[in-house]
N, CA, C and O of each residue as an XYZ file, in Angstrom:
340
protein
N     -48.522    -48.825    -55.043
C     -48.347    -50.169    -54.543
C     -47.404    -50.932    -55.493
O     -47.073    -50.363    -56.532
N     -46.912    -52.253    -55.213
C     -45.807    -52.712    -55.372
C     -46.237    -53.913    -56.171
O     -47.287    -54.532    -55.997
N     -45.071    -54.238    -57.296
C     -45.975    -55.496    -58.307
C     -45.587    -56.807    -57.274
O     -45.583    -57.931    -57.776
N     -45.324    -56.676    -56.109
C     -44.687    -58.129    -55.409
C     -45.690    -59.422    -55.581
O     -46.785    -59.457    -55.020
N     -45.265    -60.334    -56.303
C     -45.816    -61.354    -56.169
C     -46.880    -62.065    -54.891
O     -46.622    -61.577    -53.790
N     -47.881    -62.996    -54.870
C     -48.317    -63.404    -53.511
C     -47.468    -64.665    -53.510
O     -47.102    -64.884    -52.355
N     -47.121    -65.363    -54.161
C     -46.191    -66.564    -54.025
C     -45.206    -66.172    -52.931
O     -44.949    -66.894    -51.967
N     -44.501    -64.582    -53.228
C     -43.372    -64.603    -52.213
C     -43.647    -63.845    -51.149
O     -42.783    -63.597    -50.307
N     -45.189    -63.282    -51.052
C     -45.170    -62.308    -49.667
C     -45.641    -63.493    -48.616
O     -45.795    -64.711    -48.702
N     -45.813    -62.328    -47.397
C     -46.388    -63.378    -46.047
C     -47.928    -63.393    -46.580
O     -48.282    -62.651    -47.496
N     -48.705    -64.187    -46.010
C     -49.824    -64.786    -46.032
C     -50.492    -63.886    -45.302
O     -51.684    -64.010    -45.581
N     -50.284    -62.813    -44.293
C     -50.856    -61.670    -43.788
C     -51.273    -60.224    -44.698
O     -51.956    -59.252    -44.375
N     -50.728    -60.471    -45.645
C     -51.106    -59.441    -46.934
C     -52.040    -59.427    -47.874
O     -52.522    -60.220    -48.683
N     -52.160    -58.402    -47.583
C     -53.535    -58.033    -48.826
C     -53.173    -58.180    -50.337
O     -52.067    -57.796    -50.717
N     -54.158    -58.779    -51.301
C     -53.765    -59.541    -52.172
C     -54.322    -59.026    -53.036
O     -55.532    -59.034    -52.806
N     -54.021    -58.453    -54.161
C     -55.181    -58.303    -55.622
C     -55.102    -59.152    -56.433
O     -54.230    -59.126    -57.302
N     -55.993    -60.098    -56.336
C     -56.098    -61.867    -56.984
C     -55.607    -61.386    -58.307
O     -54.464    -61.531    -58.743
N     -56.405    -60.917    -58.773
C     -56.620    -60.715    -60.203
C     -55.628    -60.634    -60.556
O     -55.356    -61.521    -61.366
N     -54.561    -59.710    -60.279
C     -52.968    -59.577    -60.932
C     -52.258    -60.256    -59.962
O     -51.038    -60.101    -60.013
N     -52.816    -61.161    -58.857
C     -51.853    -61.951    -58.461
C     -50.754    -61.178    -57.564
O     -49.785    -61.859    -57.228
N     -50.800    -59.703    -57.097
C     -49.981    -59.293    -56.500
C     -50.114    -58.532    -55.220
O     -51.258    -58.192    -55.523
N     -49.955    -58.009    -54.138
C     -49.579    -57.869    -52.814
C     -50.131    -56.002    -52.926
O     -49.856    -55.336    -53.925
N     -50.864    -55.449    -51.797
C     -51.002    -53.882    -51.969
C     -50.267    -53.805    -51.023
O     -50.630    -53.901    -49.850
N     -48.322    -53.488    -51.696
C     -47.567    -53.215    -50.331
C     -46.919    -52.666    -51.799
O     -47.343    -52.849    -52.940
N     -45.491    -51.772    -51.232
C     -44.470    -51.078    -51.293
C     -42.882    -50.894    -50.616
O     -42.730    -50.667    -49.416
N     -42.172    -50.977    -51.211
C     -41.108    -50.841    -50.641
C     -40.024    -49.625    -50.492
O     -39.148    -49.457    -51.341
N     -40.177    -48.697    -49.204
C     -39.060    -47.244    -49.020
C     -37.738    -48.271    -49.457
O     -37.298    -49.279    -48.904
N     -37.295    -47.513    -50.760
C     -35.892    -47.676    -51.208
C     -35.125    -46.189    -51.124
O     -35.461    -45.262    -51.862
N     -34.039    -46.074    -50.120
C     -33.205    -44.665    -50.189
C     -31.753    -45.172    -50.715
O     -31.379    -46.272    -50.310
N     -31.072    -44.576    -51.428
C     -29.694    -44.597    -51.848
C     -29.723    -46.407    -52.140
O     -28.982    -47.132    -51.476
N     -30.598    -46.942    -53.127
C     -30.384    -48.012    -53.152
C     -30.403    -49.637    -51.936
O     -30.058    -50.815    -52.033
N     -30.987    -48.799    -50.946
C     -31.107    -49.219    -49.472
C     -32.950    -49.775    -49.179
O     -33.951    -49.103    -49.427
N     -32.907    -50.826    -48.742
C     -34.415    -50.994    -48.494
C     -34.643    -50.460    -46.976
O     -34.337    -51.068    -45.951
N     -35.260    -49.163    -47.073
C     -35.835    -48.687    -45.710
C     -36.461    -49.386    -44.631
O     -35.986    -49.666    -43.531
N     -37.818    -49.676    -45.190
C     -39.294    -50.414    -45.239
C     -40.026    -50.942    -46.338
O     -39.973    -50.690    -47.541
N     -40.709    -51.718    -45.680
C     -41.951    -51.842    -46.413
C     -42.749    -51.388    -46.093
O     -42.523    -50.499    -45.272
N     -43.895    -51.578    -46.388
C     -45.100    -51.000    -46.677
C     -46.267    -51.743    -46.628
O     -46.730    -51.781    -47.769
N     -46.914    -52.310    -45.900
C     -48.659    -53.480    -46.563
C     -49.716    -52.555    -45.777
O     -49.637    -51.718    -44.878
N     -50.958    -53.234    -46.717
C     -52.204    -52.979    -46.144
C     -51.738    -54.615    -45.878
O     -50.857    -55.264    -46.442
N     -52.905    -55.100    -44.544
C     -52.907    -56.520    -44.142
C     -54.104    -57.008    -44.585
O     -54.787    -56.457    -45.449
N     -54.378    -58.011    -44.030
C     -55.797    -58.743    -44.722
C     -55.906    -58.980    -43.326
O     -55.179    -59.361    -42.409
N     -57.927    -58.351    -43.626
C     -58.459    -58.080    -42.128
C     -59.230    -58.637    -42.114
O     -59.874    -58.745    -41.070
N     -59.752    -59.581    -43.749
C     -60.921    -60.414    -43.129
C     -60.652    -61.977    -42.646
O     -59.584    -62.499    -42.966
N     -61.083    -62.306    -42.305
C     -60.840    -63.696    -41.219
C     -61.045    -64.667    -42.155
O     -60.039    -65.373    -42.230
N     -61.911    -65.011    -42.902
C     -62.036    -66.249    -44.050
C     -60.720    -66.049    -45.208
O     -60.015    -66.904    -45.744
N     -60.725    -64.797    -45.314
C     -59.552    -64.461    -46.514
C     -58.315    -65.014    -46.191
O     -57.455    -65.621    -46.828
N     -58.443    -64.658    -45.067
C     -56.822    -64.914    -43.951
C     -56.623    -66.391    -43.619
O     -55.509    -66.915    -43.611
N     -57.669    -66.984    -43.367
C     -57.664    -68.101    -43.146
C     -57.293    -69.236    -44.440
O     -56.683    -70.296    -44.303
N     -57.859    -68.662    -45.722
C     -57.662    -69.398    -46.910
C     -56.158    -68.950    -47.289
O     -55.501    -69.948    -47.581
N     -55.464    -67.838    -47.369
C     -54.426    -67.750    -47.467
C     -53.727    -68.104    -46.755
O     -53.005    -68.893    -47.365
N     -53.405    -68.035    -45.693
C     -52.634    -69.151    -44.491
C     -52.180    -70.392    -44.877
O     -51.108    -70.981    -45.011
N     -53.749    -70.655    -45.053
C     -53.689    -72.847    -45.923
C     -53.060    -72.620    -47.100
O     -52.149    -73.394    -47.396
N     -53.375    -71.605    -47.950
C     -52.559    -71.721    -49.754
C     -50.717    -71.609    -48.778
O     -50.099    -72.620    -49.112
N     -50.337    -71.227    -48.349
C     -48.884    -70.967    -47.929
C     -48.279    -72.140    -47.215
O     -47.083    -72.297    -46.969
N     -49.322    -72.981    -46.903
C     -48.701    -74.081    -46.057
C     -48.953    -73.351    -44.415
O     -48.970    -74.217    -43.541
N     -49.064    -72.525    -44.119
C     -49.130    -72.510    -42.433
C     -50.081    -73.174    -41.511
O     -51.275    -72.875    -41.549
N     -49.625    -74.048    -40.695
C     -50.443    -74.415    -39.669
C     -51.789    -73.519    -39.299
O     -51.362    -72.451    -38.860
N     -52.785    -73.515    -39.297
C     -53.870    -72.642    -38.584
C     -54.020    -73.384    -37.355
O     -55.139    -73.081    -36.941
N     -53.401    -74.320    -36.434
C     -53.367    -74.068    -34.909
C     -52.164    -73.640    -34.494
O     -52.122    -73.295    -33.313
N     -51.003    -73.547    -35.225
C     -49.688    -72.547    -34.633
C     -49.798    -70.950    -34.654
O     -48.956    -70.146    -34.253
N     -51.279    -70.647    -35.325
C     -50.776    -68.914    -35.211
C     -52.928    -68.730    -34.612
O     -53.510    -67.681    -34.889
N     -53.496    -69.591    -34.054
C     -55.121    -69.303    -33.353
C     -55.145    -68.035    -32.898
O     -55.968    -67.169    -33.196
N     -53.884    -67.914    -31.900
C     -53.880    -66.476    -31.204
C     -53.720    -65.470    -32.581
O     -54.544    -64.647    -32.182
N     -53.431    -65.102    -33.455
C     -53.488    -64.109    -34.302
C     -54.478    -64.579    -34.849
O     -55.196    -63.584    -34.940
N     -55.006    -65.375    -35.265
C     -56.348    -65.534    -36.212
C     -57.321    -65.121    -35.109
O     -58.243    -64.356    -35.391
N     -57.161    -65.600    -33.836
C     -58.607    -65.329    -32.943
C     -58.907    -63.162    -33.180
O     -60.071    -62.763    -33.215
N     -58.088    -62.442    -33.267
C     -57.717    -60.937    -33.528
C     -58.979    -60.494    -34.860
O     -59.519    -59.390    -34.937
N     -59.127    -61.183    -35.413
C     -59.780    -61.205    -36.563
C     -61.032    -62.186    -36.650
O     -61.650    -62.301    -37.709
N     -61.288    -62.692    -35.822
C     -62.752    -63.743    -36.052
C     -63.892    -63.001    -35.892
O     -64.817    -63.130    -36.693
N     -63.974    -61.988    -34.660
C     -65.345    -60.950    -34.829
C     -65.290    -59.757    -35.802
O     -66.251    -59.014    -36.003
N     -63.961    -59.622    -36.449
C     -64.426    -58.460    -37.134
C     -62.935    -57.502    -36.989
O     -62.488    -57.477    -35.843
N     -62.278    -56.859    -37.859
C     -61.293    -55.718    -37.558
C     -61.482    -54.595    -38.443
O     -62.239    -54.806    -39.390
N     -60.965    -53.450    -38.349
C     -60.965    -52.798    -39.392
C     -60.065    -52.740    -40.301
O     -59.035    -53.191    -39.801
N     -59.854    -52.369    -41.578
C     -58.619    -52.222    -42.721
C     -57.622    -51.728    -42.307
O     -57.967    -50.568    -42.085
N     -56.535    -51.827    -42.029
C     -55.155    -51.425    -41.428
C     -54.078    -51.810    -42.207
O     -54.118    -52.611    -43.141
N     -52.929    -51.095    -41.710
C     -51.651    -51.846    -42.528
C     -50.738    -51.244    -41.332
O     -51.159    -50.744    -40.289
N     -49.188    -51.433    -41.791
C     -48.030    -51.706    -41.187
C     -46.862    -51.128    -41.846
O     -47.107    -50.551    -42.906
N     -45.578    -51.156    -41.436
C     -44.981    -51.342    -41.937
C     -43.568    -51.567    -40.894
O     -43.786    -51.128    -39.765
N     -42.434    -52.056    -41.041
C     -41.240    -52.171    -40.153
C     -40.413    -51.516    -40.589
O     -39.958    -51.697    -41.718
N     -39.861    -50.208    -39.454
C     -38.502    -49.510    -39.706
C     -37.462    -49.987    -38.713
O     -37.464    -49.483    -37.590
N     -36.582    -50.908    -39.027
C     -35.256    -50.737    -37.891
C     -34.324    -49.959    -38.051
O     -33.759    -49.586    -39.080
N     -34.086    -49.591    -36.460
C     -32.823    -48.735    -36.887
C     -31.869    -48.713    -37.544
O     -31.403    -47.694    -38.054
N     -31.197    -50.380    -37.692
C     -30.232    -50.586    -38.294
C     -30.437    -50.312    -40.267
O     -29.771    -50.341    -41.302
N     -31.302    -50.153    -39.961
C     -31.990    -49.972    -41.368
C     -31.555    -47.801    -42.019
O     -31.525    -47.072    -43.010
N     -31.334    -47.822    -40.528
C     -30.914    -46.147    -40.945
C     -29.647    -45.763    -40.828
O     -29.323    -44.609    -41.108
């Protein structure tokens, strides 16, 4: 995992308070950023308090918070575009 700050990730990322940094990664090829990499943050209070630390509205994104109010499991992501290859 990746030392990325939480100051500069999205507010959808999983966070290790303690060092203050993001459990994501970044595919670098030939000096090229591929992807990234996150686990997300699946619990709903977590998500919700990080949202507010970032400044985001919590009635502009309900529909993604409602995804997470009964419960999700641990997941992550990541984005490959083509143009990226």
């Amino acid at each position: 995992m990746s030392d990325c700050p939480i100051a500069k990730c999205h507010f959808y990322r999983q966070c290790d308070r303690r060092h203050e940094v993001t459990k994501s990664f970044d595919l670098i090829f030939k000096g090229i950023q591929i992807t990234t990499v996150a686990l997300r943050e699946y619990r709903y209070d977590v998500l919700n308090e990080q949202a507010v630390e970032k400044g985001v509205d919590l009635a502009s994104i309900t529909h993604y918070l409602d995804n997470f109010r009964y419960g999700c499991a641990p997941h992550g992501d990541f984005g490959l575009g083509v143009e990226r290859l």
